[in-house]
C-alpha positions as CSV (number, residue, x, y, z in Angstrom):
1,X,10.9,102.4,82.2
2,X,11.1,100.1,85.0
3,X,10.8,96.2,84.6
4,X,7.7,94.5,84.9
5,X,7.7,91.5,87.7
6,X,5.2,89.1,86.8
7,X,3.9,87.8,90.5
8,X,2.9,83.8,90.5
9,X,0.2,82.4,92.3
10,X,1.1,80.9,95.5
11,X,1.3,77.0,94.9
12,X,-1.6,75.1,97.2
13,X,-2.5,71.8,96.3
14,X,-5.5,69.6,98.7
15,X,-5.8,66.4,98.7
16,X,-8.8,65.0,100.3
17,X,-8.8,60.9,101.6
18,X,-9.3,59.1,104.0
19,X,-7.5,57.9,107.5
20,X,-6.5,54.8,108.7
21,X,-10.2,54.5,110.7
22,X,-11.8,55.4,107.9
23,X,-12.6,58.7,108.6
24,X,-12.3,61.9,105.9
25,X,-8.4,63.3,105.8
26,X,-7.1,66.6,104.3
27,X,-3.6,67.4,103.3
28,X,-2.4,70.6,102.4
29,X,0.8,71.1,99.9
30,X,2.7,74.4,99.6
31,X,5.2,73.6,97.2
32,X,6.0,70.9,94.0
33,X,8.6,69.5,96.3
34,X,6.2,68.3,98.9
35,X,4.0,67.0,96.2
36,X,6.6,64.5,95.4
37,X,7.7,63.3,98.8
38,X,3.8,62.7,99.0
39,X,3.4,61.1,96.2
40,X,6.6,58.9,97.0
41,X,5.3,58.1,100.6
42,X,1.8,57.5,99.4
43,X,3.4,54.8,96.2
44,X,5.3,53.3,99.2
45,X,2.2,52.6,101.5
46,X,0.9,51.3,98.0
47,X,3.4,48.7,97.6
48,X,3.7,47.7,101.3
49,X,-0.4,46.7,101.1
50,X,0.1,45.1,97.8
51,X,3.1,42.6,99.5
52,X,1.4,41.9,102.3
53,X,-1.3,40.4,99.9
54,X,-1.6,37.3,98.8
55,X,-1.3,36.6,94.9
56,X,-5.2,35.1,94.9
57,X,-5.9,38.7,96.5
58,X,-4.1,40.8,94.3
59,X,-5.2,39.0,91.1
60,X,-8.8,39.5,92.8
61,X,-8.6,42.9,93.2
62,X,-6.8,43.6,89.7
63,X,-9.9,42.0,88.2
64,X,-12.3,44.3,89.9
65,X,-10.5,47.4,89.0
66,X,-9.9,46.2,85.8
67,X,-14.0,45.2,85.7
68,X,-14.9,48.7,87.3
69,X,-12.7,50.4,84.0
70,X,-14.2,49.0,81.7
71,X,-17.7,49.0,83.1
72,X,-17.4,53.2,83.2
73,X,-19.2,54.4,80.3
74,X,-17.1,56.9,78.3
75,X,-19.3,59.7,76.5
76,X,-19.0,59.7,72.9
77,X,-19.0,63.2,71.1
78,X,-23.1,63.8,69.6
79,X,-23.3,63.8,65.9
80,X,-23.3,68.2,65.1
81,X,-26.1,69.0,63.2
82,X,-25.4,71.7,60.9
83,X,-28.7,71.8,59.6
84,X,-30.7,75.9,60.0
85,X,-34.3,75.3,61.4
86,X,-34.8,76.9,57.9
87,X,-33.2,73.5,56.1
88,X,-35.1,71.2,58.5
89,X,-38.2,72.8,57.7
90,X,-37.7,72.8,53.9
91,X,-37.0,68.9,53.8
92,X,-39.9,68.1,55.8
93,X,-42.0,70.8,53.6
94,X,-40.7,68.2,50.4
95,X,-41.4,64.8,52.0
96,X,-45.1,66.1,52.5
97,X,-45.4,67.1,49.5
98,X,-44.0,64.3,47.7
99,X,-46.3,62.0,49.3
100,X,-49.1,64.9,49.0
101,X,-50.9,62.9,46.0
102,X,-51.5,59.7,48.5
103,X,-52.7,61.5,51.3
104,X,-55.2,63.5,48.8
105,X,-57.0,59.6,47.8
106,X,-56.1,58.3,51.4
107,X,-58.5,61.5,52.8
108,X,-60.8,60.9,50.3
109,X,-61.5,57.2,51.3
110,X,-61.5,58.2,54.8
111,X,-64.2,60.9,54.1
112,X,-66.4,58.6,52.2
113,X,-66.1,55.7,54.5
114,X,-66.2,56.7,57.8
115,X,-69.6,58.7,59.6
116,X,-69.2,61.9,60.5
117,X,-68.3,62.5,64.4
118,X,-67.0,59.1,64.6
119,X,-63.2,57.6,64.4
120,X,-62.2,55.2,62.1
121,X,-61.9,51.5,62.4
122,X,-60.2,49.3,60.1
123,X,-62.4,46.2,59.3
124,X,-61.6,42.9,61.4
125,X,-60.6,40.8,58.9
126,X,-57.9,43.3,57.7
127,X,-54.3,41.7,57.1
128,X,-52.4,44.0,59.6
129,X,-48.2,44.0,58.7
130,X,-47.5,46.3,62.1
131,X,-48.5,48.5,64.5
132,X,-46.8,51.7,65.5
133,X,-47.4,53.4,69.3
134,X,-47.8,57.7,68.3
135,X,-49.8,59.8,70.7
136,X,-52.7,61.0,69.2
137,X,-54.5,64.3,70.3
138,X,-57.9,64.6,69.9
139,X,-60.4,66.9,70.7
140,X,-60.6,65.7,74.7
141,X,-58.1,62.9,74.8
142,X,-54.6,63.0,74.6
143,X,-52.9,59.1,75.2
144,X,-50.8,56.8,73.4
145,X,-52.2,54.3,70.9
146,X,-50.8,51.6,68.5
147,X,-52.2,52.5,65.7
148,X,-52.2,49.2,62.9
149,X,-50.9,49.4,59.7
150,X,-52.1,47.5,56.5
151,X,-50.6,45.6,54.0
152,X,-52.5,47.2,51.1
153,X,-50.8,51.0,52.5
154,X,-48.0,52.5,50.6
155,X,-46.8,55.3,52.9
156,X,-46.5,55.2,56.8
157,X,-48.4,59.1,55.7
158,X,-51.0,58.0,53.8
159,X,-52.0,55.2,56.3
160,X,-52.4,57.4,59.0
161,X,-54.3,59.7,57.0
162,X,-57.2,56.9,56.0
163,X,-57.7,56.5,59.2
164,X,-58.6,59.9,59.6
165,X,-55.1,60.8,61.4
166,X,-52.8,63.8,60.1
167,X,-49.2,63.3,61.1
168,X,-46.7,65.4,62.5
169,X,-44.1,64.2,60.5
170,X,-43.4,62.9,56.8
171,X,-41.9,59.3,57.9
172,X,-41.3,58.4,61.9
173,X,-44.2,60.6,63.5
174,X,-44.2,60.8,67.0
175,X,-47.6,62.4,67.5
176,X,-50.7,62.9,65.5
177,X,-54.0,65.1,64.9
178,X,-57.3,63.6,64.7
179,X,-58.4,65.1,61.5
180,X,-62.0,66.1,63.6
181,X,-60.0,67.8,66.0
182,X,-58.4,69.9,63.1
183,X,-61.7,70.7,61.6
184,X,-63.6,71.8,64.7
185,X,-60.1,74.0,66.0
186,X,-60.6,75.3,62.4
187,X,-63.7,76.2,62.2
188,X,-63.5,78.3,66.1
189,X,-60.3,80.7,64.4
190,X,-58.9,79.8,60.9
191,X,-55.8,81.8,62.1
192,X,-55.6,79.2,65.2
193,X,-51.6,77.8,65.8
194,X,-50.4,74.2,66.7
195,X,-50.2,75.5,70.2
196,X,-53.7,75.8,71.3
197,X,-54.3,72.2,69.5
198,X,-53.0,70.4,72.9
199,X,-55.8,69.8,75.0
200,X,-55.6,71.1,78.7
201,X,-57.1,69.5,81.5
202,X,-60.1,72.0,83.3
């Protein structure tokens, strides 16, 4: 059995800069031991700029790069979330329905106190604690609104559920239903999905 030779790649290194007007330079290295004389000639030219210098220059331009450094900014690694969509959806399922009993007497008071048709407005002399910006969809409007809440509401939920609002989410929402819009999508196709709830321009 005869010996195996193992062939190397050819070495090739390119180094692209720049010339001495300023104009784009290419150098081509065929072997490690041109890679060093070049690197040696180019620390050389290095050092004969920096002593021509002045010690106000070079302690400007050490500054700069040292500015430049620490001005990069360095991508930290994301946070890996380990979580199945099964587990994300089973802890938002819970947070509903722990706070299922407030949004029940939250819908009930926006039922009895607000016409049918209409959208809910909080009376004027309501104490209001905050506001928080959510896009609402409704059934021909889809824009961002700051939506107020009360001092007198428990759960960020339940508050937007008074005001005749169903939330996307159990805690931060980003986006929420009208509950009108919910109703009349309904009532065209019980089987309807979230999809067709976003209204399209004609």
């Amino acid at each position: 059995m005869g010996a195996i030779r193992l062939q190397r790649k050819p070495f090739r290194c390119v180094i692209m800069g720049t010339d001495a007007g300023g104009r784009m330079s290419r150098t081509v290295i065929n072997n490690p031991t041109q890679l060093e004389r070049y690197k040696k000639e180019q620390q050389a030219k290095e050092d004969q700029r920096r002593a021509a210098m002045t010690e106000a220059q070079r302690r400007k331009e050490d500054d700069w790069l040292y500015k430049l450094r620490n001005n990069i900014p360095i991508p930290l690694p994301r946070h890996t979330d380990m979580r199945t969509r099964a587990d994300r959806k089973k802890l938002r399922a819970d947070a509903f329905a722990a706070q299922m009993d407030k949004m029940t007497d939250a819908y009930t008071q926006w039922s009895l106190t607000t016409p049918e048709g209409t959208l809910y407005a909080h009376p004027e002399d309501a104490d209001v604690e905050e506001t928080l910006r959510v896009r609402v969809i409704d059934l021909e409007s889809d824009e961002d609104t700051d939506i107020p809440l009360l001092t007198d509401d428990e759960l960020v939920s339940s508050a937007f559920v008074r005001q005749g609002l169903i939330p996307t989410a159990p805690y931060s929402p980003s986006i929420v239903f009208t509950i009108r819009a919910l109703e009349a999508f309904r009532v065209h196709d019980p089987r309807i999905g979230v999809k067709a709830l976003r209204p399209h321009p004609l």
